[in-house]
Phi, psi and omega in degrees: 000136181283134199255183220288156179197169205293000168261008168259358162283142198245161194322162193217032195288150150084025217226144169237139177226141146255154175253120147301147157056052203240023174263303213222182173053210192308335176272340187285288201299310185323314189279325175314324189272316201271002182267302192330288211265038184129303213287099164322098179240130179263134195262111199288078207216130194324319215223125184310300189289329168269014146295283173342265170002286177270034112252332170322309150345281182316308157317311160345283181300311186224095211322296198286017161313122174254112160243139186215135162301144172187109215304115160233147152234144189262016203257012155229093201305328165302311183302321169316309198289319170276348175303293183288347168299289176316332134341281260254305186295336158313155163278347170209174176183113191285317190248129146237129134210167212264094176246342184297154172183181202210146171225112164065043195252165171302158172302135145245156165267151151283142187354297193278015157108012179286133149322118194278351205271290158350302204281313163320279213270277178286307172284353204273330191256337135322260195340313175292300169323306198303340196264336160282352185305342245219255186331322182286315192276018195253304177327094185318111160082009176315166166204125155255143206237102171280096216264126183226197214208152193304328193303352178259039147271102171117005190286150157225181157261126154290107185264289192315353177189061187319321220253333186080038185271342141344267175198147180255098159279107204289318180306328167308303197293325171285357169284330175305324231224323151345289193263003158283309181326308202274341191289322189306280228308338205287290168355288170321248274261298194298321170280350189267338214284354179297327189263181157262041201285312205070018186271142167230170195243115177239211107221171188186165173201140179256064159058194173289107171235164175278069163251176189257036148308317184272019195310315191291011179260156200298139191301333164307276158336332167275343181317294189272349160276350162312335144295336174305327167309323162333291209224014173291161166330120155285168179305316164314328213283309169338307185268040168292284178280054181237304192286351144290316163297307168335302193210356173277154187311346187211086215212127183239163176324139147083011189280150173251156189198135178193181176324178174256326261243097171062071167064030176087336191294335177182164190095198221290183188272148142168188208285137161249183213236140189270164164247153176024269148000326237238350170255038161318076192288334181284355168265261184354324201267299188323296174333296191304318206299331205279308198306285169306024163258296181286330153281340126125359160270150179221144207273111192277105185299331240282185180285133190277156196273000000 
């Protein structure tokens, strides 16, 4: 089989997806590829201007691109909250995904007193689903697509020291914040098959790519990870599995996607394997119960009205 590549994502015309983190890296080409081919796309992002930027970018390439901003930080949950309110006022929305994310940054909090890399990369991305969930099931085939990272094999939750005032591994946490995304989708996905909506719960990571995702890793570390640079990702290459998961024809609940390549690490798409752990129903159930306490949402199954 020829392997996948961005001419193989099929038309996305009538279709609205919002992108988290869709102004630069992996989120940028990912929203670039679903305009290209149709997709009404909302660009989820901290800042007018570097939204703005990046669809002007974007436009370059595909004039008639309907692209529209929508102002998210994931690092405040008011903020969260308004975001999806804007969400909300669309008439459908087929595609989310939760692609923004912080790697490895010094300990920081989020506004609401969160780890940020936790606060970010997982609850920041609970609250929005949750608060858009309504809209994705009323939507024939909605898909939420969670982009985690190889980095969660070997990831745990720390309950005992949510904030990291204990001790900050920046790398723990971020195996941590990882292996929430897949403990989420997998969970996510078991509560939607309850319903009759037909939205599943996907996830995928796209191997080693070059973005400014890594700003924050330590220069020793990047030292020694240069070789790796040989044969890492480019960012297009990067959102290959996010636009499989995303839109091929043949894709179920719980499914996973990332490279083919070096170890996971790079070339083209198609389904990997999560680890083991990750099907933990009884840690998936405590997360979730820990997620809706501290974000204060709770996810509403019923049939949408």
């Amino acid at each position: 089989m020829a392997d996948y590549c961005e001419a193989d994502v099929p038309s996305q015309t009538g279709k609205t997806a919002f992108v988290t983190g869709a102004n630069t890296g992996i989120g940028y080409d990912t929203a670039r590829v679903l305009a290209q081919r149709g997709a009404k796309v909302l660009i989820g992002c901290r800042t007018e201007e570097r939204a703005l930027a990046a669809i002007s970018k974007i436009k370059e390439e595909t004039p008639d691109a309907d692209l529209k901003w929508i102002e998210l930080d994931l690092a405040d949950l008011s903020s969260i909250k308004a975001a999806a309110e804007n969400v909300n006022k669309e008439p459908a929305l087929d595609i989310l995904i939760n692609n923004a994310g912080v790697m490895v940054p010094p300990r920081t909090l989020t506004k609401d007193g969160f780890e940020l890399q936790f606060g970010v990369n997982h609850l920041g991305h609970f609250a929005l689903t949750g608060q858009v969930l309504q809209k994705l099931m009323s939507t024939p085939k909605a898909r939420i697509v969670n982009v985690s990272s190889n980095a969660h094999k070997g990831g745990e939750i720390f309950y005992d020291d949510l904030t990291a005032e204990k001790k900050y591994s920046r790398i723990k946490r971020y195996q941590m914040s990882k292996f929430a995304n897949i403990l989420f989708t997998y969970h996510l996905q078991k509560l939607l098959e309850k319903t009759s909506s037909g939205t599943i719960s996907v996830a995928c990571h796209p191997g080693g790519s070059a973005t400014e995702l890594g700003r924050h890793i330590p220069l020793a570390f990047t030292i020694l990870l240069a070789p790796l640079s040989l044969i890492m990702n480019s960012s297009a290459e990067g959102a290959l599995p996010t636009l499989m998961a995303a839109t091929h024809g043949e894709v179920s609940g719980s499914d996973y996607f990332g490279p083919m390549k070096w170890g996971e690490m790079a070339h083209s798409a198609h389904r990997v394997s999560t680890d083991p752990f990750s099907r933990d129903q009884d840690n998936a159930e405590r997360l979730w119960g820990l997620s809706e306490k501290l974000t204060g949402i709770k996810f509403d199954f019923g049939e949408p009205s």
